[in-house]
N, C-alpha and C positions, 0 to 999 in steps of 0.2 A: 564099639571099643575093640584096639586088637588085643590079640592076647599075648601076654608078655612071651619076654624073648626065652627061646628054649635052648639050654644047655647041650652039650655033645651028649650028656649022658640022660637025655629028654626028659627032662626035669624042666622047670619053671627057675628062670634068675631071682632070684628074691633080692629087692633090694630095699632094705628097711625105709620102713612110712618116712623116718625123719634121716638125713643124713648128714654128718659132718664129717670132714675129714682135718687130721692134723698132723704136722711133721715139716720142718726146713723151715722154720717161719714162717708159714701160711698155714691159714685156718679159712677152708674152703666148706661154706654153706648155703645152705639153701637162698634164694633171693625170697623177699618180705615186699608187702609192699610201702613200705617206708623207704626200698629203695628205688621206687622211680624215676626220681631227679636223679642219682648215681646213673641208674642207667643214663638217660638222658647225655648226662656230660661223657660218658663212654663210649655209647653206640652211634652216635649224633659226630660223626668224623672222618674227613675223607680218607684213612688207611681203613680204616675198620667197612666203608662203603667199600673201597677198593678189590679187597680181597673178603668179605663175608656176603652174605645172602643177603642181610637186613638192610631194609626199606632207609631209603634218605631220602627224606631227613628223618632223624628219630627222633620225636616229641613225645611228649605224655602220652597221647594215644595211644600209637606205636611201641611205648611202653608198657601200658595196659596190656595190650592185645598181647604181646610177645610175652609178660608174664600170665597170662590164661595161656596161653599155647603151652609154655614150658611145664604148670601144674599138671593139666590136661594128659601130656606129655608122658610125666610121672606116673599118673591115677590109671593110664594104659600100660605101663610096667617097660622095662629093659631098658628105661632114660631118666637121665639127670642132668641140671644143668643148674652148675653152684658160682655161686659171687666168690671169687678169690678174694680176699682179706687177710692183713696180717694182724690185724688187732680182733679179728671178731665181729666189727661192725661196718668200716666203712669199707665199698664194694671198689677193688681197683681192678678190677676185668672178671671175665667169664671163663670158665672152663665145662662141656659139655661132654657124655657120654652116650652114646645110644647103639640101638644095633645098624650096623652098616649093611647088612644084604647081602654078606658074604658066609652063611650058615649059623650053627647054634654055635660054634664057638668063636668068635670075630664080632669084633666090635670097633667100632670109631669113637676117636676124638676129638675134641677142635678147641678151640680159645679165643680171645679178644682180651687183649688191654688195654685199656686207659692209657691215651697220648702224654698224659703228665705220670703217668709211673712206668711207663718201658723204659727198661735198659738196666734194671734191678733182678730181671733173671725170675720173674713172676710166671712167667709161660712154663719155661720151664720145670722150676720149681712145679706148679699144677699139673701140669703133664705127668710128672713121671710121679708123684702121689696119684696119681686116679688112675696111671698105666698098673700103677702097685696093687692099686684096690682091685683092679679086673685080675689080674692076675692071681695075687695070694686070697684074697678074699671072697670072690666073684665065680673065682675058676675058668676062667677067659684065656683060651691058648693062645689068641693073636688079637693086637691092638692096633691098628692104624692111625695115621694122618692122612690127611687128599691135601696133598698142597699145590697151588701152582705157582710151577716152574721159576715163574719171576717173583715170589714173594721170597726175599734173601732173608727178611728177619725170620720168617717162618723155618724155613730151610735150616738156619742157626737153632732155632729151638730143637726142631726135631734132632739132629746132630748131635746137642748135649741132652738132650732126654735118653738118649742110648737106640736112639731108633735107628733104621738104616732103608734108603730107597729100595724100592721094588724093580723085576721086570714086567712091571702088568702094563696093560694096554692104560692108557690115562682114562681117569673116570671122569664123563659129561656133565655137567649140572648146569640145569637154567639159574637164572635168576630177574628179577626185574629188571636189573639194571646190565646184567649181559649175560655171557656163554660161555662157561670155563672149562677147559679140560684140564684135571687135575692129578699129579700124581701120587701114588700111593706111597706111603712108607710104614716101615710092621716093624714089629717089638714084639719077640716072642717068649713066650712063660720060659 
């Protein structure tokens, strides 16, 4: 197990056992596993192949697996990763937080939505509720995105979440299915 993520002020993140968050129409919580098939019809899509890590195709399995990882994830401390929802129940994308590697106070976030509900400002909207959460509540001085270059929807989210690009060098990530150098963009307390 690691050990959760530590504060500037070397303290432990605490981020309560159960989490939900609410504000702007969304009601962002934990994933169940009643949502697998959501996921399924989400994660299972060439934009979300395109520009995220996860495995295609995304079947049950791979649902499985990715929700153990995410509890897992949790049960090691300084990450979360919640179903966006506007009713409470059904799951129309992902927003994720965890610590990015750039010290105790800096953390990452990321997203996925559902090809039948982009362009309702869902990304958004989660973004900057969980940017808020790290911020006012968390204590988290700087929040990122890693986006690359050519994802234009992405680019747009971060742009109305209040974020703004960086000068950093682009950050490397493999993946299965390629090799992205991504650019940073921060949101600071």
């Amino acid at each position: 197990m690691i050990d959760p993520m530590t504060t500037a002020d070397g303290g432990s993140l605490r981020i309560p056992p159960h989490l939900e968050l609410r504000g702007d129409g969304l009601h962002l919580r934990e994933w169940t596993d009643d949502d697998l098939p959501a996921m399924t019809e989400i994660f299972d899509e060439p934009q979300v192949h395109r520009w995220t890590p996860l495995r295609s195709p995304f079947d049950l399995a791979a649902a499985r697996e990715y929700l153990d990882r995410a509890r897992d994830g949790r049960l090691e401390g300084g990450r979360f990763q919640l179903a966006i929802t506007s009713d409470g129940r059904t799951p129309l994308g992902e927003v994720l937080f965890y610590s990015s590697g750039g010290g105790p106070d800096e953390a990452e976030v990321a997203y996925a939505v559902g090809a039948a509900h982009r362009r309702r400002g869902l990304a958004r909207r989660a973004v900057t509720l969980v940017t808020g959460y790290a911020h006012g509540t968390l204590g988290i001085r700087r929040v990122v995105l890693r986006i690359d270059p050519e994802n234009v929807a992405s680019i747009a989210v971060a742009h109305a979440a209040g974020y703004q690009p960086t000068d950093e060098p682009p950050v490397v990530r493999e993946s299965e299915n390629r090799t992205v150098r991504l650019r940073t963009w921060c949101h600071l307390r």
